[in-house]
C-alpha positions as CSV (number, residue, x, y, z in Angstrom):
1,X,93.4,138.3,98.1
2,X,94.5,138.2,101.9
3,X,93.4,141.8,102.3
4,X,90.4,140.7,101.0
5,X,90.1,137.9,103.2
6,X,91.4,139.8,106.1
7,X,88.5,142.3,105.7
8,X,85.8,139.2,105.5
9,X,86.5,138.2,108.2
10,X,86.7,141.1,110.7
11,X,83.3,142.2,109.3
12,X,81.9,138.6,109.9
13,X,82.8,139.0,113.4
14,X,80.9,142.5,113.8
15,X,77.9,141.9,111.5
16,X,74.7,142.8,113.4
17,X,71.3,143.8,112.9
18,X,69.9,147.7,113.7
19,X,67.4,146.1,116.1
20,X,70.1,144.4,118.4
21,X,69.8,144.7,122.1
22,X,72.0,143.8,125.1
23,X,70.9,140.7,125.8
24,X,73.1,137.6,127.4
25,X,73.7,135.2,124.1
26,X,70.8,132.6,124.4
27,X,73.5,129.8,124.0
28,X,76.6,128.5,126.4
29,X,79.5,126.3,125.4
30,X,80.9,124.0,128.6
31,X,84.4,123.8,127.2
32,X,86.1,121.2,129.9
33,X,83.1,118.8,129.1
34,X,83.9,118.2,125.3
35,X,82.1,122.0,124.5
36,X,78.8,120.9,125.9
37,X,75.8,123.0,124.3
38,X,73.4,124.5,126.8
39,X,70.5,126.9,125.6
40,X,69.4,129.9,128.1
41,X,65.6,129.3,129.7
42,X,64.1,132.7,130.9
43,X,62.5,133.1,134.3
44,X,58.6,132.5,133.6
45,X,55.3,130.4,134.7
46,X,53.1,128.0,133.1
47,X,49.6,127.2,134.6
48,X,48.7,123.6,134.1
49,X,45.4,121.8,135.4
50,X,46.5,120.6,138.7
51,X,49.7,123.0,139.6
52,X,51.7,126.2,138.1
53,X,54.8,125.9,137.5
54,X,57.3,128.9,138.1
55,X,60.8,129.8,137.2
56,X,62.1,133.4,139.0
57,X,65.5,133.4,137.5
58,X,67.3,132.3,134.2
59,X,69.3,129.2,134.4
60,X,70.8,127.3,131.3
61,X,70.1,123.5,130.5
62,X,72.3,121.3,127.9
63,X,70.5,121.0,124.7
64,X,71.4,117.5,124.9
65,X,72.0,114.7,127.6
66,X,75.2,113.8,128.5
67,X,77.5,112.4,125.8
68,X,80.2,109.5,126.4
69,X,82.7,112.1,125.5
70,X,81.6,114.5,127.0
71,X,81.5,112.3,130.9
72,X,85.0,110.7,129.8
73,X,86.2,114.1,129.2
74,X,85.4,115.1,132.8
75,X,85.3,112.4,134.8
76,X,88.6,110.3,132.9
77,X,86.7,106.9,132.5
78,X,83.2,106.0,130.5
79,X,81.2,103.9,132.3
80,X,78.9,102.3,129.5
81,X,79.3,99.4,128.3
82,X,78.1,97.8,124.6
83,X,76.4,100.6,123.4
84,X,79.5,102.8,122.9
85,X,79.9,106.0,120.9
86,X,81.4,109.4,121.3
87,X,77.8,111.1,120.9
88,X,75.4,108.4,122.4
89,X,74.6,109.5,125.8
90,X,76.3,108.3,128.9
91,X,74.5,105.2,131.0
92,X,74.9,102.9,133.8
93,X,75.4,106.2,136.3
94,X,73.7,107.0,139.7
95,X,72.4,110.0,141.3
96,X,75.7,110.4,143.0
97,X,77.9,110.0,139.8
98,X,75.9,112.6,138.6
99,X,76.0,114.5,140.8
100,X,79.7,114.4,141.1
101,X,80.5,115.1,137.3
102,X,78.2,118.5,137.8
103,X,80.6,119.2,140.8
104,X,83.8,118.4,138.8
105,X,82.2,120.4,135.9
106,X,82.0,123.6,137.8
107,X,86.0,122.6,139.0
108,X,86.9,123.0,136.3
109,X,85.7,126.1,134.4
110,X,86.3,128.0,137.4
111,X,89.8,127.0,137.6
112,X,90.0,127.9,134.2
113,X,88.3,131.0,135.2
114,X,85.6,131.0,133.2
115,X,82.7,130.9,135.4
116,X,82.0,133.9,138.3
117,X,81.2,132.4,141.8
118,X,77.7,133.3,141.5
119,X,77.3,130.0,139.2
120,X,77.6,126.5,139.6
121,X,76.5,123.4,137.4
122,X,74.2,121.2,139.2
123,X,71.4,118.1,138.2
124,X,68.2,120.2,137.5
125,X,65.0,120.0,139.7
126,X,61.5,118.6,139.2
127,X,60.5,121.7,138.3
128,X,63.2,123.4,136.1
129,X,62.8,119.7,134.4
130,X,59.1,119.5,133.9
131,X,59.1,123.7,132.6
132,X,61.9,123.3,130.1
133,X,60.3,120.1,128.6
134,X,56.8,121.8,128.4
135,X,58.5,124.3,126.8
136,X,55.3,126.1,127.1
137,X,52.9,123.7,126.1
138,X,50.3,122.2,128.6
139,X,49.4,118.6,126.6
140,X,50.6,115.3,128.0
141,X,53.9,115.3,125.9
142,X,55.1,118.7,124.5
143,X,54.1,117.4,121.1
144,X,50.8,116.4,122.0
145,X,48.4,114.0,123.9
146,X,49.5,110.9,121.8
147,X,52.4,109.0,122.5
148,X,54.6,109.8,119.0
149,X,57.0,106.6,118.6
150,X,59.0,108.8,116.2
151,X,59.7,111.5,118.9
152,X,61.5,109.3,121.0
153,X,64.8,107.1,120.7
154,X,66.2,104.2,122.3
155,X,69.5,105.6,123.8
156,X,71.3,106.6,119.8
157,X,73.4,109.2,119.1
158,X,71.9,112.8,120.9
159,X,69.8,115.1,118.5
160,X,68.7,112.5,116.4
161,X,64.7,112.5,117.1
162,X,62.9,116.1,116.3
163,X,63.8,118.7,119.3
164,X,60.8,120.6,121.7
165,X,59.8,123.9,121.1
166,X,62.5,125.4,122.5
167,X,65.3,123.4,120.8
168,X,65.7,120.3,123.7
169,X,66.3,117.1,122.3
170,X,65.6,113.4,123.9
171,X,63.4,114.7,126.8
172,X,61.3,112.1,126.3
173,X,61.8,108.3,126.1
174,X,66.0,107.9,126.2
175,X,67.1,108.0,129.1
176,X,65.5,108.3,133.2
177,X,67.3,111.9,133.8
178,X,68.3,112.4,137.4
179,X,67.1,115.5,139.4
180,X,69.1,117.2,142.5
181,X,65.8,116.7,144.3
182,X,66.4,113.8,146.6
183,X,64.3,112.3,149.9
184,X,66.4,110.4,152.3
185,X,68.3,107.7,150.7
186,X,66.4,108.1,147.4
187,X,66.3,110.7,144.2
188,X,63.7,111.3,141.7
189,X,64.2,110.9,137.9
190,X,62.1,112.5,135.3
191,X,61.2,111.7,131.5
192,X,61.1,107.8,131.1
193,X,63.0,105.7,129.4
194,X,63.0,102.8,126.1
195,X,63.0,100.3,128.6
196,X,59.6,98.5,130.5
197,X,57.1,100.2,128.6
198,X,57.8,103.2,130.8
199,X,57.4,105.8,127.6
200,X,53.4,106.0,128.0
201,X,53.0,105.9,131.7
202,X,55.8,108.1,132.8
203,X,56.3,111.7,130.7
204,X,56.1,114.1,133.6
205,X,55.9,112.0,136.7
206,X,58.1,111.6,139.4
207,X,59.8,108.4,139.6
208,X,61.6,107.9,143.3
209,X,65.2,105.4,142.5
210,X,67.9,104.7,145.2
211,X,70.7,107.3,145.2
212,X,73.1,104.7,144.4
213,X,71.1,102.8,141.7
214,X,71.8,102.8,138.1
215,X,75.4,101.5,137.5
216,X,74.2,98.2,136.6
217,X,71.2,99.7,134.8
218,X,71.1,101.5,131.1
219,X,68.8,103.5,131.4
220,X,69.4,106.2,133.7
221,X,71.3,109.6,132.6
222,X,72.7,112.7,132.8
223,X,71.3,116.5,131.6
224,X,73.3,119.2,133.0
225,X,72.0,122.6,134.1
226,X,74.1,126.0,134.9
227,X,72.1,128.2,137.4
228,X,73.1,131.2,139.6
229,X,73.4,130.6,143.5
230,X,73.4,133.9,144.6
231,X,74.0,137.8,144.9
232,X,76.4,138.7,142.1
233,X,76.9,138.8,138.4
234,X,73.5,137.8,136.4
235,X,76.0,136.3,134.0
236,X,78.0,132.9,134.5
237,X,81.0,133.9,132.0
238,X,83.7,135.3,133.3
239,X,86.1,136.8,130.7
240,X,89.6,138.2,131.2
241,X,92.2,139.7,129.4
242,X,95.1,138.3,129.5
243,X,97.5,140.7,128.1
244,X,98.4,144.5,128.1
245,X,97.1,146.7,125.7
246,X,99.3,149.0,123.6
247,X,99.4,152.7,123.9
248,X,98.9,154.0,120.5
249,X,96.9,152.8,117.8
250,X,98.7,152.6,114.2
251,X,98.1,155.7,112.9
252,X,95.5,157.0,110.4
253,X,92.5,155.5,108.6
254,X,93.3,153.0,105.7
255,X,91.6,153.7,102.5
256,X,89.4,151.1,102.0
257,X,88.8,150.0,98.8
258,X,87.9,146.4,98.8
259,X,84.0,147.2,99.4
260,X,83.3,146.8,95.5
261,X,85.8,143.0,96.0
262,X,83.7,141.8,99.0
263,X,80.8,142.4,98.1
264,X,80.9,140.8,94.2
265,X,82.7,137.5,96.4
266,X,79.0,137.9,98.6
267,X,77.1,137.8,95.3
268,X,79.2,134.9,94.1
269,X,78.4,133.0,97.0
270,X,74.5,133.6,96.4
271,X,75.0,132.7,93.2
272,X,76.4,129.5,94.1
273,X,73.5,128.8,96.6
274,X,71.3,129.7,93.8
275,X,72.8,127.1,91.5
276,X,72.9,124.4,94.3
277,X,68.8,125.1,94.7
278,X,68.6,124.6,90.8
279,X,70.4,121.6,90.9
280,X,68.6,120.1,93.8
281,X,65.4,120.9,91.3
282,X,66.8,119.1,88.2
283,X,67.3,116.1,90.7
284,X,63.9,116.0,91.3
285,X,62.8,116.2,88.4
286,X,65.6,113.5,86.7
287,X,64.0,111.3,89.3
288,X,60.3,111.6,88.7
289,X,61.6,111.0,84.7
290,X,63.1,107.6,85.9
291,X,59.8,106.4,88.1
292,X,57.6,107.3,85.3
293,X,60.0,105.0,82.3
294,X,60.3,102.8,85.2
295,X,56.1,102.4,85.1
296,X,56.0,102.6,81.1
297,X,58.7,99.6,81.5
298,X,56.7,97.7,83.3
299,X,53.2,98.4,81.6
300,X,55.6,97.3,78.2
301,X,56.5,93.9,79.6
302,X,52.9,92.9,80.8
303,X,51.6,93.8,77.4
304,X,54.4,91.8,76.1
305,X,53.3,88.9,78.0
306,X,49.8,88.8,77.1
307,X,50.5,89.2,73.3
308,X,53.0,86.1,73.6
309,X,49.6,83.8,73.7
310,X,48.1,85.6,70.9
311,X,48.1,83.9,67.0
312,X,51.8,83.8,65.7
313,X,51.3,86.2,63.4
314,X,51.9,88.7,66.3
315,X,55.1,87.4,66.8
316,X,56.7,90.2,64.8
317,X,55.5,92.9,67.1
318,X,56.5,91.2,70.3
319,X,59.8,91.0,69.1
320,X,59.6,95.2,67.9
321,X,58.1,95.6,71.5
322,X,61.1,93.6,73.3
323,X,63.8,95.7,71.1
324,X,61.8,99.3,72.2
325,X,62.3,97.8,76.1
326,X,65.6,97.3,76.0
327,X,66.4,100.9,74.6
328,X,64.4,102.3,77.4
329,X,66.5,100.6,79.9
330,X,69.5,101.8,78.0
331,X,68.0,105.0,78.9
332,X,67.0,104.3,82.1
333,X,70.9,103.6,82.9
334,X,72.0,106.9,81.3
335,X,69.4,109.2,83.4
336,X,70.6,106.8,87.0
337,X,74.2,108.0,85.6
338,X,73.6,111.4,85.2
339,X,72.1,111.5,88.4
340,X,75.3,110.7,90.4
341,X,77.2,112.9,88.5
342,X,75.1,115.5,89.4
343,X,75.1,114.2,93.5
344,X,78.9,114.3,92.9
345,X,78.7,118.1,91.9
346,X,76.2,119.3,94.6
347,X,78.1,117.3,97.0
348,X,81.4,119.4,95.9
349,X,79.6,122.5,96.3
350,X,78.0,122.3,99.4
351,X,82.3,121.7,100.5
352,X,83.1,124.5,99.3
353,X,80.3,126.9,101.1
354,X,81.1,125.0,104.3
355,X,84.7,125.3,103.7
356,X,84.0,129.4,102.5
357,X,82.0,129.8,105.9
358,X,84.4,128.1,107.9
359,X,87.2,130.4,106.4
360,X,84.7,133.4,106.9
361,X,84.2,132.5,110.9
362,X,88.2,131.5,111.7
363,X,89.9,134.7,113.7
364,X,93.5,134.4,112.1
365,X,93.8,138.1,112.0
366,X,96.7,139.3,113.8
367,X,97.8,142.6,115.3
368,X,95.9,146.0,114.2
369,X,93.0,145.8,111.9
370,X,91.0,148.7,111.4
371,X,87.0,148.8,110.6
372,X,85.0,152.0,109.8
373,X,82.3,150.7,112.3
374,X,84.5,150.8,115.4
375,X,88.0,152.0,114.3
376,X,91.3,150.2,115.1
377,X,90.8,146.7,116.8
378,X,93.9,144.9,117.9
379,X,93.2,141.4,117.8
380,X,96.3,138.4,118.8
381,X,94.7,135.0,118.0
382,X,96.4,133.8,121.6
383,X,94.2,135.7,123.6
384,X,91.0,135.4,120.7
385,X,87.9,136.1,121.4
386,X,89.2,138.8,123.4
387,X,89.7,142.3,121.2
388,X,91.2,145.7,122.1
389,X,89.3,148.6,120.6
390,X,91.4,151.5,120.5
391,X,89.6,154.3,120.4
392,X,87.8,154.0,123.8
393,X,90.8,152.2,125.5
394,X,88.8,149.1,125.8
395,X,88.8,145.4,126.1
396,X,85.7,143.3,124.6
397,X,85.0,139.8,124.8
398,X,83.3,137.9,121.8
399,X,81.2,135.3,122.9
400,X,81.9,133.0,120.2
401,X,78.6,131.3,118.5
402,X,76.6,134.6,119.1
403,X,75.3,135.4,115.5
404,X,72.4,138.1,114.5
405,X,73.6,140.0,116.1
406,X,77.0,139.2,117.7
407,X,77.8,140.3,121.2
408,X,81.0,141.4,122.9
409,X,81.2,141.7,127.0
410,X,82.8,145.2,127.6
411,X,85.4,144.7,130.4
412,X,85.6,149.2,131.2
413,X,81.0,149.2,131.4
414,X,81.1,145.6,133.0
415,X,77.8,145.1,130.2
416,X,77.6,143.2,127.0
417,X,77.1,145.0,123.8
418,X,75.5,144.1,119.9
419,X,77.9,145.5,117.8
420,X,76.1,147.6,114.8
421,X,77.3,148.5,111.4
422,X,77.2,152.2,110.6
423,X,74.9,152.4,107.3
């Protein structure tokens, strides 16, 4: 079973599809700040009525503001106050603690040498604002020309309210968002906030605040962007291996034959997502069963009332009426019963596929592996995601969270690569 297992996993990490290409991932990971999630925003332009707006190289943006965590795990201290929470963004800060925790941020990863010189994390300008908002869309708000109460929040946990287009969450209506863009002794802001009615009116205007205002204030915060600053790499990661690689590989192929195991545990696994869908149904249906004895109950009692001031001699089938109701509500607790069980069970179930995928995705594979799509790997979960692939005498970096397909950085061609199966 831990052969098995073994072999899961190694083919989890190089699963791909035949049309991969060589593209950065789309997604970035800030590791000192609490792994803060960026997505990738490709150079482009979008005419509008009164300007175009133009982007003439990639940058990444977080996908979220600025968490509590994530500015305590930076900066050492978290400066709101009431409205705490670990994933409720970060308020009462100014332009220049802002700006500050972007400085800090880039600190860091470099010292932990994870981000070439070429990069830096910075606030984001008007412009790089306003684009990834629109997220190619030219109406007043990127969801349409009316204001949509249930697209914006009131400073509660991040990725609550429905994303843009381009997966961006709370760009609209949390929190005044600082810009790098600044004019003397004052910065501007962008998106509005829950605070003065300043949804409607603001969107994409540019709202002028002194640099230092905003620690008293909650409702000014933070969105981070990581953009290039000059000649050099066109990518901000900056992998390194941080061990020797051995001479020899282990020796010959192994004979595998576990395809016939891995792939009956694959089928299982459908099967069980088949059985969860089929459950979900019966759910459904158990509860449209209850709603309609729920109506038949009730149409029962107002009949029963109305005969009660009818001659007495329909007495007798009032009380045969009365006895029917109470079995249906008999019933009525039996089907409400049977109903938590069967939450209980899909409950269990969907554990166990999140505990199966976590298990699939975990690199505890140690020392040589080998794979018929690239050979012997030598993989040490202290220097993970880094693997050696033997037969080209290289080092590849797997930039974890890259999925369909999955890319390594290939430290000998200075490129990254999909990894493909061989059919």
């Amino acid at each position: 079973m831990k052969k098995i297992l073994k072999y899961l996993i190694i083919l989890g990490i190089l699963q791909s599809n035949s049309n991969a290409s060589s593209e950065p991932p789309s997604t970035h990971i800030v590791e000192s700040a609490n792994n803060l999630e960026m997505i990738r925003v490709e150079p482009g332009s979008l005419t509008l009525s009164n300007k175009v707006l133009t982007i003439n190289e990639p940058f990444y943006l977080g996908k979220y503001e600025v968490t509590q965590s994530q500015y305590k795990a930076v900066v050492g201290h978290n400066p709101s106050h009431r409205n705490k929470g670990d994933n409720i963004p970060v308020y009462r800060v100014n332009w220049n603690n802002s700006n500050s925790f972007a400085q800090k941020v880039t600190e860091l990863e470099r010292k932990a040498n994870r981000l070439n010189s070429n990069w830096k994390y910075d606030l984001p300008s008007r412009v790089e604002w306003e684009y990834t908002c629109r997220a190619g869309t030219t109406t007043k708000f990127y969801w349409g020309d009316e204001l949509n109460a249930s697209m914006v929040s009131a400073r509660v946990e991040v990725g609550s309210k429905q994303p843009n287009p381009w997966g961006f969450h709370d760009m609209f209506g949390s929190l005044w968002e600082f810009t790098n863009e600044t004019r003397k002794t004052r910065c501007y802001l962008m998106g509005g906030s829950f605070k003065h009615n300043n949804i409607p009116q603001a969107y994409f205007q540019n709202y002028p605040t002194k640099l230092n205002n905003g620690g008293n204030i909650g409702d000014r915060g933070i969105r981070l962007i990581l953009r290039k600053t000059g000649e050099g790499s066109n990518y901000p990661y900056k992998p390194a291996p941080g061990a020797t690689p051995p001479k020899t590989g282990p020796g010959d192929a192994p004979d595998l034959k576990c395809k016939e195991t891995i792939a009956k545990l694959e089928q299982e696994i459908k099967n069980q997502k088949i059985e969860i869908t089929d459950l979900n149904t019966l759910i459904i249906e158990l509860r449209k069963q209850v709603a309609d004895l729920n109506s038949s109950n009730l149409a029962l009692t107002t009949e029963v009332s109305g005969l009660k001031n009818q001659v007495n001699d329909l007495n007798g089938q009032v009380a045969s009426l009365t006895t029917e109701n109470g079995e249906l509500k008999g019933q009525v607790t039996n089907l409400r019963e049977d109903n938590g069980n069967l939450q209980v069970t899909v409950t269990s179930l969907n554990e166990q596929l999140v505990e199966s995928d976590r298990i699939a995705k975990t690199p505890f594979v140690h020392d040589w592996v080998y794979t018929p799509d690239h050979g012997w790997l030598y993989i040490d979960p202290k220097n993970f995601p880094i693997i050696y692939k033997n037969d080209t005498q290289t080092w590849h970096f797997y930039e974890q969270g890259s999925i369909n397909p999955r890319y390594f950085y290939n430290f000998k061609e200075q490129k990254w690569e999909a990894w493909d199966p061989t059919e």
